[in-house]
N, C-alpha and C positions, 0 to 999 in steps of 0.2 A: 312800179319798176317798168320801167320801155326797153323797145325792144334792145336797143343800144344794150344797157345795163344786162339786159340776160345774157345775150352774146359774150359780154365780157365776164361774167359769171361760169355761164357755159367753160369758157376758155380757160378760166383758172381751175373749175372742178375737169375739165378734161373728160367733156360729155360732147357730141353733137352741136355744135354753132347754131342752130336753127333760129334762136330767137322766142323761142317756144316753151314756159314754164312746164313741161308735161311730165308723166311718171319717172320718166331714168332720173331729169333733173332733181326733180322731189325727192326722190329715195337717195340719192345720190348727196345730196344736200345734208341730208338727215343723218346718213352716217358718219358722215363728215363731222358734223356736229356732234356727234353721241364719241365719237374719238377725243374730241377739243376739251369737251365739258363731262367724263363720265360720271356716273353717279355713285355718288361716296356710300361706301361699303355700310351694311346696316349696321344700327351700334351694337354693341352685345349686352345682352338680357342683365341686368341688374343683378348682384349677390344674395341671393334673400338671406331677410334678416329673421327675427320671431318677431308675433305682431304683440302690442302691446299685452291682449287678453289671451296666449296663448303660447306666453316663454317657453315650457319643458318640451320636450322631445326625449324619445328615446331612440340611442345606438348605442349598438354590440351591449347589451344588456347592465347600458347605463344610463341613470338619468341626466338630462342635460338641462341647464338653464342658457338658453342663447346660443354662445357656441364652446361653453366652456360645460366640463362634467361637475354636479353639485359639490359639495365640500362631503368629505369622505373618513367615515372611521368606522375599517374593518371589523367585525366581528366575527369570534372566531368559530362562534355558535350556529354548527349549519350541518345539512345534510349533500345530498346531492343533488342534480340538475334536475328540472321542473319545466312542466310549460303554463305556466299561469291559463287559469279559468274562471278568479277568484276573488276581487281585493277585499282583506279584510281592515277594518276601520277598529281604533285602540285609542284610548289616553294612556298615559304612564301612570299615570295616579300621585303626581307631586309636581311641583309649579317650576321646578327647578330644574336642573342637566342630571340630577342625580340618575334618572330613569334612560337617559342618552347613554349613560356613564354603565348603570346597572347590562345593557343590551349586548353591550362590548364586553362584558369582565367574564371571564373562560369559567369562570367558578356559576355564575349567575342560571347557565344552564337554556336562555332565552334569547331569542335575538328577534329582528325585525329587519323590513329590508330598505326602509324610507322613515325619519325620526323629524317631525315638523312642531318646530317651535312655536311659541303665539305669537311671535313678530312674521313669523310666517318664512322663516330661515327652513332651507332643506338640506337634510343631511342624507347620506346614502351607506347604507352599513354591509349589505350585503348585493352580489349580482342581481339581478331580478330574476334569473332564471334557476337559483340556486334555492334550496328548502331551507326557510328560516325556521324558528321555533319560534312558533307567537300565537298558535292558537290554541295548542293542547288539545285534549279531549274535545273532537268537535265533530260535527256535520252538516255538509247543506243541500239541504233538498234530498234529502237519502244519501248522499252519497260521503264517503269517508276512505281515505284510506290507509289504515293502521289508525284506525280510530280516528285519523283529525283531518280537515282540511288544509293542513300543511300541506302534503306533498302537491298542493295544485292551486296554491292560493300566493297572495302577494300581501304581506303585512305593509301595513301602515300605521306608525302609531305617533299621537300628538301628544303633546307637551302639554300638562292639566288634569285635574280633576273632574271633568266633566260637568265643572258649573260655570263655566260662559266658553263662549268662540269669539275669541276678536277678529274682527273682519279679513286684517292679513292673514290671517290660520287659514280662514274657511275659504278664501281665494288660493291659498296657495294649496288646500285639498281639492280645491274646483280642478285649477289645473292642470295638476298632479295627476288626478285617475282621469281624468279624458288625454292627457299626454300616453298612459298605460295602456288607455283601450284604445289608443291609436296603433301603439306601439306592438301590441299584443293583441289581433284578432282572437283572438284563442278567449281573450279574458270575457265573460257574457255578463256578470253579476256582480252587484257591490254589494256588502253584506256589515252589518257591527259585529262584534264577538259577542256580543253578547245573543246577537240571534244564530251563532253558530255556535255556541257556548249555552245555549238557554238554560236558566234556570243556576247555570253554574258563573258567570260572569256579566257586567255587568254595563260594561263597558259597549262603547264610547257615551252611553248615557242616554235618557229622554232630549233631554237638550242639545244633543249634536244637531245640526244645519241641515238637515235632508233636502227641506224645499231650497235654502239659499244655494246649495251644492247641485241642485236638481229641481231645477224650478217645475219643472211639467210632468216629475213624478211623484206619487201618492204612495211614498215608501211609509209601511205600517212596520 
């Protein structure tokens, strides 16, 4: 650019005639341009969605798959509010809805607060923070109270007699308690009834999934 060209540059930004590319012109130049051309507003952050390996979430003490809450059938078998410490691990003891159907019926006496099918369907029967009846007579680690680990524990119980886990079961219990322990700092342990139960229960069986649910612990 010659001197001619600055000068007439100069005179249309309404700087100094000089001739002269120097600071005022530059700066001068440049706001000029940052008016002309500004920079388009940053986009906004994405929706999140769940990642494939990690659908459930818990809010306001329900469980969620995505952004919708699981399929739902109340039970009326409950005490009052809890803060979980505790999940415990169940089969129903029959391959069918009868034990879904048993958890719900007012007469049955028992309930549960998460009911997981072998296709790996979740249902939700009770709040999470509300005391299900699902362990009876129990204790863990010393501790108990009124006898069981109800009032501090989170039932879980699967669909089965405790002689196979089909893959969608045991992924959809993977999920399921690391969705709970996210959900609930409070929860430290996962336990079977039958090791809060010893000797009186029997359940969720030798052949529950420990390592598949828990690859890097040496649950005995």
């Amino acid at each position: 650019m010659g001197i001619t060209q600055i000068k007439e540059w100069q005179r249309r930004i309404g700087v100094t005639e000089d001739g002269i590319f120097g600071q005022v012109t530059l700066e001068t130049s440049l706001d000029l341009y940052d008016e002309a051309y500004p920079e388009p507003p940053a986009p906004s952050p994405p929706v999140p969605v769940p990642t494939g390996d990690k659908p459930y979430s818990v809010k306001a003490n329900k469980l969620y798959n995505g952004i919708a809450p699981v399929s739902s059938k109340p039970s009326p078998n409950h005490g009052g509010e809890i803060t979980p410490e505790l999940i415990v691990i169940h089969y129903t003891g029959d391959n069918g809805t009868g034990g879904l159907q048993w958890l719900c019926d007012p007469s049955s006496g028992v309930s549960a607060h998460l009911w997981i099918s072998k296709a790996g369907v979740v249902w939700q029967l009770l709040p999470l923070n509300i005391r299900g009846w699902h362990a009876g007579v129990s204790s863990w680690q010393g501790k108990a109270v009124g006898n069981s680990v109800n009032a501090f524990s989170i039932g879980i119980e699967n669909q089965g007699i405790g002689d196979e886990w089909p893959e969608a079961q045991v992924s959809a219990n993977k999920q399921v308690i690391e969705a709970l322990m996210i959900g609930y700092p409070s929860i430290r342990d996962v336990a079977g009834h039958d090791q809060v139960a010893f000797g009186r229960k029997v359940d969720p069986g030798p052949r529950y999934p420990w390592k598949r649910i828990f690859p890097s612990w040496n649950q005995e």
